[in-house]
C-alpha positions in Angstrom: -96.8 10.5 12.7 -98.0 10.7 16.3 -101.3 13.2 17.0 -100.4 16.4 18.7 -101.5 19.9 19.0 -100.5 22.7 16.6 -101.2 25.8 18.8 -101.7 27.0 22.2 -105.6 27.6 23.3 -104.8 31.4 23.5 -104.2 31.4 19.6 -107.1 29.0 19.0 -109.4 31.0 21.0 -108.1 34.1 19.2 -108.9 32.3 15.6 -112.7 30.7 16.9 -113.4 34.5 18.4 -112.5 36.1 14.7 -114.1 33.4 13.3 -117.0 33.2 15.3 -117.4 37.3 15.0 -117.2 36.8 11.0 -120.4 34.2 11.9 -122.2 36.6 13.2 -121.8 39.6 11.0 -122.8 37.6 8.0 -125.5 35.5 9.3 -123.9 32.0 9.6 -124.8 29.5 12.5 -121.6 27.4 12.1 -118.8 26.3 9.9 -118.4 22.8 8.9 -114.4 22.4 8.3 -112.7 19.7 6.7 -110.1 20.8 4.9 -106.7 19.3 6.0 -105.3 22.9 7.0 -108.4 24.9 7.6 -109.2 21.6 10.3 -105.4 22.2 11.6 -105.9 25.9 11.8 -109.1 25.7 13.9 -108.9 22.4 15.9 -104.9 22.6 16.9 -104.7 18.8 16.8 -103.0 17.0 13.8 -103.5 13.1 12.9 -101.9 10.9 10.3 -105.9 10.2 10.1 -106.1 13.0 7.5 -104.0 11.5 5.3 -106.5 9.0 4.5 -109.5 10.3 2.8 -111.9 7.6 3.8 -110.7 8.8 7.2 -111.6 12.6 7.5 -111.2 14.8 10.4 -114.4 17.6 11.1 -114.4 20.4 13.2 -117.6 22.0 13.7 -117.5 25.6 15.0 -120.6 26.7 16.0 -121.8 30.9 16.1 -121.2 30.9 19.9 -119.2 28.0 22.0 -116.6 25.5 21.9 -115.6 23.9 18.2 -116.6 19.8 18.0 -114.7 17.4 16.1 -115.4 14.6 14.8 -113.0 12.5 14.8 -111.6 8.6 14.2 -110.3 6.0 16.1 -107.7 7.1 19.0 -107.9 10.4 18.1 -111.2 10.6 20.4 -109.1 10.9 23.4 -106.8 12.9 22.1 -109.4 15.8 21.2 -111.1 15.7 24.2 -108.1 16.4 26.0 -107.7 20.0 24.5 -108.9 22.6 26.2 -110.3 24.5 23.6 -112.6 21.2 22.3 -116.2 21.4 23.3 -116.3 18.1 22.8 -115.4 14.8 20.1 -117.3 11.8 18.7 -116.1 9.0 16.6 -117.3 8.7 12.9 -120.4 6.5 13.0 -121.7 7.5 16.2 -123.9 10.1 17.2 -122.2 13.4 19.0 -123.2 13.6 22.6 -121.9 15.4 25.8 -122.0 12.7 27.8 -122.0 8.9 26.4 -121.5 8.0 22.5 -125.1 5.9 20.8 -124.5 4.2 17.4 -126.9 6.0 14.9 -130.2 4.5 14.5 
């Protein structure tokens, strides 16, 4: 299955506004999603990556900004390419705005 988005970035910003307003009413500072659908719902993007659990797909969605994932492999490129991404990382590297650094 090839990797390509699920929504436009007018319904993902719609869902990370509502989800992001939730946030702050009940005191949370992010949401760590992982979940197969949940991580469809709030990332857009879908991989045959998720099929594999060793493999799993993160979106971080943080009170304010731009949701992170963290992805594997090819995906990478992929992510960064959506407009509604903040940014992506590979698994087993740190998360970074500008270059990736293996975890120490």
């Amino acid at each position: 299955m090839a990797t390509k988005p699920l929504s436009s970035n007018r319904n993902i910003k719609i869902v990370t506004q509502r989800a992001q307003a939730l946030m702050e009413r009940d005191g949370l500072d992010a949401l760590v999603i992982s979940e197969r659908n949940n991580y469809w719902y709030f990332s857009g993007l879908i991989s045959y990556q998720l099929d594999h659990i060793q493999r799993p797909q993160i979106c971080f969605l943080p009170k304010k900004g731009k949701p992170t994932l963290l992805v594997y492999g090819n995906d990478k490129a992929k992510a960064k390419a959506l407009p509604w991404i903040g940014g992506a990382g590979l698994h087993g590297r740190a998360l970074s705005s500008g270059n990736d650094r293996r975890h120490h």
